[in-house]
LODREN-483012 format. One record per atom (N, C-alpha, C): residue number from 1; residue in one letter; atom name; x, y, z. Coordinates in steps of 0.1 Angstrom, whole numbers. Layout:
// LODREN-483012
> NUM / a / CA / X / Y / Z $
...
END
This chain:
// LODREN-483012
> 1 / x / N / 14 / -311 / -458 $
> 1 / x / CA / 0 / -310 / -464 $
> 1 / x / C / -5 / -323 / -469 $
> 2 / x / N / -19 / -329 / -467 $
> 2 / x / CA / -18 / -336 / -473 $
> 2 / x / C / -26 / -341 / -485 $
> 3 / x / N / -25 / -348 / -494 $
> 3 / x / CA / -30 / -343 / -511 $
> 3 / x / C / -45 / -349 / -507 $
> 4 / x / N / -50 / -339 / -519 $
> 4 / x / CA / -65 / -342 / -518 $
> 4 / x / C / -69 / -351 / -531 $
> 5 / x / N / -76 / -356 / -523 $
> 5 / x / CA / -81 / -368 / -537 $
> 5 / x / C / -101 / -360 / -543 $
> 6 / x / N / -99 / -363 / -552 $
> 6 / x / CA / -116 / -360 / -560 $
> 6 / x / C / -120 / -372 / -566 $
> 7 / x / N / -133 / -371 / -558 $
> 7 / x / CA / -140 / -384 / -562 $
> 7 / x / C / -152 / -383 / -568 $
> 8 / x / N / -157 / -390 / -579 $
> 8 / x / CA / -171 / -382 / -586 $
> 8 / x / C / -174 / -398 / -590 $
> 9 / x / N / -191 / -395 / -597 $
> 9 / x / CA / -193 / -406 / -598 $
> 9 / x / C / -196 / -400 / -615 $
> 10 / x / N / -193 / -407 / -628 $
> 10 / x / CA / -190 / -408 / -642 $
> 10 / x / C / -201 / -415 / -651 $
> 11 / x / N / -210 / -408 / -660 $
> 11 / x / CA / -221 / -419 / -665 $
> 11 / x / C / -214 / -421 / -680 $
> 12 / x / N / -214 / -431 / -684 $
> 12 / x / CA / -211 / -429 / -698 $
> 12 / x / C / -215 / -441 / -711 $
> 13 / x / N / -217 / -445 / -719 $
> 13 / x / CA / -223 / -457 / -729 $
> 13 / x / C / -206 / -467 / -727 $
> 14 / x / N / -211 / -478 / -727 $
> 14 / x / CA / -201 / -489 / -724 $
> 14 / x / C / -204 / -496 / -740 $
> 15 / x / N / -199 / -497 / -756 $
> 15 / x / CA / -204 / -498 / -766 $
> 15 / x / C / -198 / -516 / -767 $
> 16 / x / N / -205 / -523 / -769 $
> 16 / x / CA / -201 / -540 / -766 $
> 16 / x / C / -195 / -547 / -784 $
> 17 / x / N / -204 / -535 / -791 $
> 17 / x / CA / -200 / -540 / -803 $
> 17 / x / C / -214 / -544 / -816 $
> 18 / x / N / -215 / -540 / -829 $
> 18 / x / CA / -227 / -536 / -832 $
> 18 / x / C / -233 / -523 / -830 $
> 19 / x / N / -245 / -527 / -829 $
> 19 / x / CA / -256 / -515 / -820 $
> 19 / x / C / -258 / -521 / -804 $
> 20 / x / N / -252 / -526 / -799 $
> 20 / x / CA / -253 / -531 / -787 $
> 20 / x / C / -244 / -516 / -775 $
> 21 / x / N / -252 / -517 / -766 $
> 21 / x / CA / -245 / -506 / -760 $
> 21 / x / C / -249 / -506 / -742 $
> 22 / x / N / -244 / -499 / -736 $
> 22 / x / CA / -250 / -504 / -719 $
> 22 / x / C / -247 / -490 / -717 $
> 23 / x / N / -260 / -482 / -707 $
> 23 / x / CA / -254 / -473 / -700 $
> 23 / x / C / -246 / -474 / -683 $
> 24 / x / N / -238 / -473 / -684 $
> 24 / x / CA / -231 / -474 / -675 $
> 24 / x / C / -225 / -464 / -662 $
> 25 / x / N / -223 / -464 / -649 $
> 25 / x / CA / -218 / -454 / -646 $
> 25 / x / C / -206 / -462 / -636 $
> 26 / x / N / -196 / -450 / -629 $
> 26 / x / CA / -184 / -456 / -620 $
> 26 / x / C / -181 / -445 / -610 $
> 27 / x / N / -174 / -450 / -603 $
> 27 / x / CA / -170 / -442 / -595 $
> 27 / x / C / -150 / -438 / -592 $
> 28 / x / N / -150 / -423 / -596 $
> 28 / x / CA / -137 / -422 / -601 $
> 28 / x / C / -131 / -416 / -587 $
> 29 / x / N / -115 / -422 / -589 $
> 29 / x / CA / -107 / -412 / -576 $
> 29 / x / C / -92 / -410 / -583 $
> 30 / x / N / -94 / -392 / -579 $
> 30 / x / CA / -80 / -387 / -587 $
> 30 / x / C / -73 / -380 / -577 $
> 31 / x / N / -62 / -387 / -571 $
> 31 / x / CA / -53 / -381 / -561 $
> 31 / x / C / -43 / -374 / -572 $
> 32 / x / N / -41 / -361 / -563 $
> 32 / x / CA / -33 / -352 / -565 $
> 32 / x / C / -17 / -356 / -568 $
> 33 / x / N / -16 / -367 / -559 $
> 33 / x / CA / -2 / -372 / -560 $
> 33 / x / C / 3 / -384 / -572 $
> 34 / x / N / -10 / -389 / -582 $
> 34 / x / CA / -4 / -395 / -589 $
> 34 / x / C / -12 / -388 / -604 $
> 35 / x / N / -5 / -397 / -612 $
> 35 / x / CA / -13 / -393 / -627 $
> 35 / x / C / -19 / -405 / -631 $
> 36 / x / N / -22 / -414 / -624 $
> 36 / x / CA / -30 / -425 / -623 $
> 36 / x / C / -47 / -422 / -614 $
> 37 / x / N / -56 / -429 / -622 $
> 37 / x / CA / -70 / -427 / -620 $
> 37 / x / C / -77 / -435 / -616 $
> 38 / x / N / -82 / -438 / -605 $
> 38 / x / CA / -88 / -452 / -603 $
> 38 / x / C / -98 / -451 / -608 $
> 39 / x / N / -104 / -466 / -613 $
> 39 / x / CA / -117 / -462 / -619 $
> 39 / x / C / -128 / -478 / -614 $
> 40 / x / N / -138 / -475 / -598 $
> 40 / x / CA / -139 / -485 / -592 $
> 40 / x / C / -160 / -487 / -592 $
> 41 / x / N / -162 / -491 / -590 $
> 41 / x / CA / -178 / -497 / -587 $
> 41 / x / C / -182 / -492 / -600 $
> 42 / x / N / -178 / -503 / -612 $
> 42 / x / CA / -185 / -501 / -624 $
> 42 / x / C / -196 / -510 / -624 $
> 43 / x / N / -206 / -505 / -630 $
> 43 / x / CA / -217 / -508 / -629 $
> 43 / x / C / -229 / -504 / -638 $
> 44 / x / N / -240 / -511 / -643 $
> 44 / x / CA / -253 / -502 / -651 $
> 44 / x / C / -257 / -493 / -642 $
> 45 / x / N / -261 / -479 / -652 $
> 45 / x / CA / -268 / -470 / -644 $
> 45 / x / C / -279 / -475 / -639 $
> 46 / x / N / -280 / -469 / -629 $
> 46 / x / CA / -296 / -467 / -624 $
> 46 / x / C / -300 / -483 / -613 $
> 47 / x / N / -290 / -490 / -613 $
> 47 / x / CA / -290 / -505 / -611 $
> 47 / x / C / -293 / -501 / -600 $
> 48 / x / N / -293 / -499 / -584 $
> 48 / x / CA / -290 / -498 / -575 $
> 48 / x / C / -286 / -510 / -567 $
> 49 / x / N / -286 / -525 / -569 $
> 49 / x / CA / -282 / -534 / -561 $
> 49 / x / C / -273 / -539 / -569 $
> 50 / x / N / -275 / -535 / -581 $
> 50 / x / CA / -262 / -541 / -588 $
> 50 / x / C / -246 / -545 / -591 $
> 51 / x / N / -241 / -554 / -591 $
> 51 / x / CA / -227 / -555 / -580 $
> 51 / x / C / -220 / -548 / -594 $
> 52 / x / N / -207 / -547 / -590 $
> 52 / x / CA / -195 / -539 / -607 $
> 52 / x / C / -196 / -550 / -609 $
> 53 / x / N / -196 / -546 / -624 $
> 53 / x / CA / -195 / -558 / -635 $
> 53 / x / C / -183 / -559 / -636 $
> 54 / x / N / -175 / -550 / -641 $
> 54 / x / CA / -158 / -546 / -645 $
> 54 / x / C / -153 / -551 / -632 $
> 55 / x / N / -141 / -553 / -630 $
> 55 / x / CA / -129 / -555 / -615 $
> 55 / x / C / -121 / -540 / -615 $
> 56 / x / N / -119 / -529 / -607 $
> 56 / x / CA / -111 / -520 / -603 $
> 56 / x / C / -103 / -515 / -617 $
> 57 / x / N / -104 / -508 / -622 $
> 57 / x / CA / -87 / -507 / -630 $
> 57 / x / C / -81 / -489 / -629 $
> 58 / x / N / -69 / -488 / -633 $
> 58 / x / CA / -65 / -474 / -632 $
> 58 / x / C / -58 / -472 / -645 $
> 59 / x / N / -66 / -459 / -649 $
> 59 / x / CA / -66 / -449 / -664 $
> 59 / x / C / -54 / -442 / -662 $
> 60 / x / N / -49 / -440 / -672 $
> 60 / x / CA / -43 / -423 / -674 $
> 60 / x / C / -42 / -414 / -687 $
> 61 / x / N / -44 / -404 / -688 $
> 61 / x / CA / -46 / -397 / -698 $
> 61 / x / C / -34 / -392 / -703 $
> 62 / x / N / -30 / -396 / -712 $
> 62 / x / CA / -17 / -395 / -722 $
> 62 / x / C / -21 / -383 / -733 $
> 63 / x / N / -16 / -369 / -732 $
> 63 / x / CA / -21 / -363 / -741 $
> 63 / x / C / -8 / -361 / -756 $
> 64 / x / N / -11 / -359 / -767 $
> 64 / x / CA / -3 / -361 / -776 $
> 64 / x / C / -4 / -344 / -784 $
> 65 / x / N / 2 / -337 / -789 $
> 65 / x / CA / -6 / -323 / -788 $
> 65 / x / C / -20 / -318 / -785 $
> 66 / x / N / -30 / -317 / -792 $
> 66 / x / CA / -40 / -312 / -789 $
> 66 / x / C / -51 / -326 / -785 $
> 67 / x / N / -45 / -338 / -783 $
> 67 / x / CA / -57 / -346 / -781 $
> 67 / x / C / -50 / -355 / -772 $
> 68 / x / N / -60 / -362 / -763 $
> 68 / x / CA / -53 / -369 / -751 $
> 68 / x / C / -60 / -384 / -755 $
> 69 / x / N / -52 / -395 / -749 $
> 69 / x / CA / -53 / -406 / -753 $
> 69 / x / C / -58 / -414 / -738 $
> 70 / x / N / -70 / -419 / -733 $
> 70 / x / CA / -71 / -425 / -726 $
> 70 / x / C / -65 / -441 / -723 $
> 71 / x / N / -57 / -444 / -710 $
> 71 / x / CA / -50 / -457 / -713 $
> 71 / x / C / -48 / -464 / -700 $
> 72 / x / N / -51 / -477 / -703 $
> 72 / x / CA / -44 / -480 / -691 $
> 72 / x / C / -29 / -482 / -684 $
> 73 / x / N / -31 / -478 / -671 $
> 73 / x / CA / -14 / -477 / -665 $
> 73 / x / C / -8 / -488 / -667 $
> 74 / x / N / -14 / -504 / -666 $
> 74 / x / CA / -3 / -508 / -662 $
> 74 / x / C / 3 / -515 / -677 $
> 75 / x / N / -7 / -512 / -689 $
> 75 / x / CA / -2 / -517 / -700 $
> 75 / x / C / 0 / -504 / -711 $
> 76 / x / N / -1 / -495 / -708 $
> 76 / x / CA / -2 / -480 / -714 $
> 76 / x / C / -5 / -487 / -727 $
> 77 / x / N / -18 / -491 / -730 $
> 77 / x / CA / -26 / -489 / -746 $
> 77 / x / C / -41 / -490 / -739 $
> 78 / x / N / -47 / -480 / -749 $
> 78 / x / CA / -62 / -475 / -748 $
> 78 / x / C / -70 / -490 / -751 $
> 79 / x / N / -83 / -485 / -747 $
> 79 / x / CA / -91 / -499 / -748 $
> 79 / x / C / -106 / -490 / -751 $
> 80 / x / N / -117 / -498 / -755 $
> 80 / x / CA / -129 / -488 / -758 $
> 80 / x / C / -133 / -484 / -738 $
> 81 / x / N / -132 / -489 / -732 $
> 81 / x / CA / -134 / -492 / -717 $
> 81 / x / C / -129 / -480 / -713 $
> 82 / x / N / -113 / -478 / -716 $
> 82 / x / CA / -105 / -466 / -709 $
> 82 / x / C / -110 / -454 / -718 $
> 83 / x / N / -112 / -457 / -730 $
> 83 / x / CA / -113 / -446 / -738 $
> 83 / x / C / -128 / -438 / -733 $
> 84 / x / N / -138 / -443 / -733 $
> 84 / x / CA / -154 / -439 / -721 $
> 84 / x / C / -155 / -436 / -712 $
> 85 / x / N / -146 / -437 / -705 $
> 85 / x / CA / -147 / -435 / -688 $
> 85 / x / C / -138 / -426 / -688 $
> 86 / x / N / -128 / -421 / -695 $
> 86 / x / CA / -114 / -408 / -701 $
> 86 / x / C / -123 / -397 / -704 $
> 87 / x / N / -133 / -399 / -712 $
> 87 / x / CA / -141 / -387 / -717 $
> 87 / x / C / -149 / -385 / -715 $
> 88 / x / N / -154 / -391 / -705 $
> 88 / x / CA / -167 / -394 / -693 $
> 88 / x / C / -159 / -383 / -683 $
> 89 / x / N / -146 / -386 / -678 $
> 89 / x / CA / -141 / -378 / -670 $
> 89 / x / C / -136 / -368 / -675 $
> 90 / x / N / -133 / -359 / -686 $
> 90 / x / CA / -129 / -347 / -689 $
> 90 / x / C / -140 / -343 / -690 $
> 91 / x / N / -157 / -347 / -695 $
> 91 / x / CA / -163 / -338 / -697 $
> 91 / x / C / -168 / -333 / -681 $
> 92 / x / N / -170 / -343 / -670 $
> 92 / x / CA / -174 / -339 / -660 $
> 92 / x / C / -165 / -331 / -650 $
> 93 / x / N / -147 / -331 / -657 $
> 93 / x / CA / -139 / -321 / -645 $
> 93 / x / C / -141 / -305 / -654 $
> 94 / x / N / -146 / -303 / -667 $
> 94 / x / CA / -146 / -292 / -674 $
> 94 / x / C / -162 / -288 / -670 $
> 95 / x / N / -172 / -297 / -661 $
> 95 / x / CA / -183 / -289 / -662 $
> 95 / x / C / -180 / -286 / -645 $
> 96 / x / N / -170 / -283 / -639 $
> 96 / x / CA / -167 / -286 / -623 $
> 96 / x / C / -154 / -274 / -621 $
> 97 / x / N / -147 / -275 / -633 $
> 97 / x / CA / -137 / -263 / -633 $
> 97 / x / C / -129 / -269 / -623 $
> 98 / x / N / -126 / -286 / -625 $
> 98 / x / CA / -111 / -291 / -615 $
> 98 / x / C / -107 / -296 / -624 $
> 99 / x / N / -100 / -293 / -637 $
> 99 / x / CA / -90 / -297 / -646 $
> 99 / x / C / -75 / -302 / -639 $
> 100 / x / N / -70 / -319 / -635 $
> 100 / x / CA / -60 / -314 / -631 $
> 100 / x / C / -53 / -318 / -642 $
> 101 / x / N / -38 / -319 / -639 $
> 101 / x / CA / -27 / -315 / -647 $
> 101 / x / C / -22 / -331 / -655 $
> 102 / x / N / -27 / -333 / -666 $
> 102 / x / CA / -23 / -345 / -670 $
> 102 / x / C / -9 / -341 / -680 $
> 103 / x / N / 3 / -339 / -677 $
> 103 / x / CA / 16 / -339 / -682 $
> 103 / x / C / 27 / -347 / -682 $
END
């Protein structure tokens, strides 16, 4: 069989620091076969010729009892970046009912 990947595209505030803020969106892919998230063509909303600002990176959601920790894979610690685009993606797989399995 072979795994399916879900790909969505994620809007969420990118906060720079202050009152400074960007709306932003990405485009997310969550294969079945890892617990790693890619997280690729970041970008301001609504830009349409806009190139990604960000370079590629891949999330994963570390949950700790009732609350999960957005982070990156290859250095496992959260960042405000991983942390937006983590809860950008739980709110859009809970309005979709594809919760997968972050354990």
């Amino acid at each position: 069989m072979i795994p399916s990947t879900k790909t969505f595209i994620v809007k969420f505030i990118h906060y720079l620091g202050g009152k400074v803020s960007l709306a932003m969106q990405a485009c997310v892919c969550i294969s079945e076969r890892s617990r790693k998230i890619l997280v690729k063509d970041i970008r301001i909303q609504n830009k349409i010729s806009s190139a990604s600002l960000i370079p590629d990176l891949e999330i994963m959601a570390v949950k700790d009892g009732e609350t999960t920790q957005w982070v990156h894979s290859d250095s496992e610690r959260e960042s405000d970046l991983s942390r937006e685009v983590g809860n950008a993606i739980q709110l859009n797989l809970k309005e979709n009912e594809m919760l997968p399995s972050f354990s």
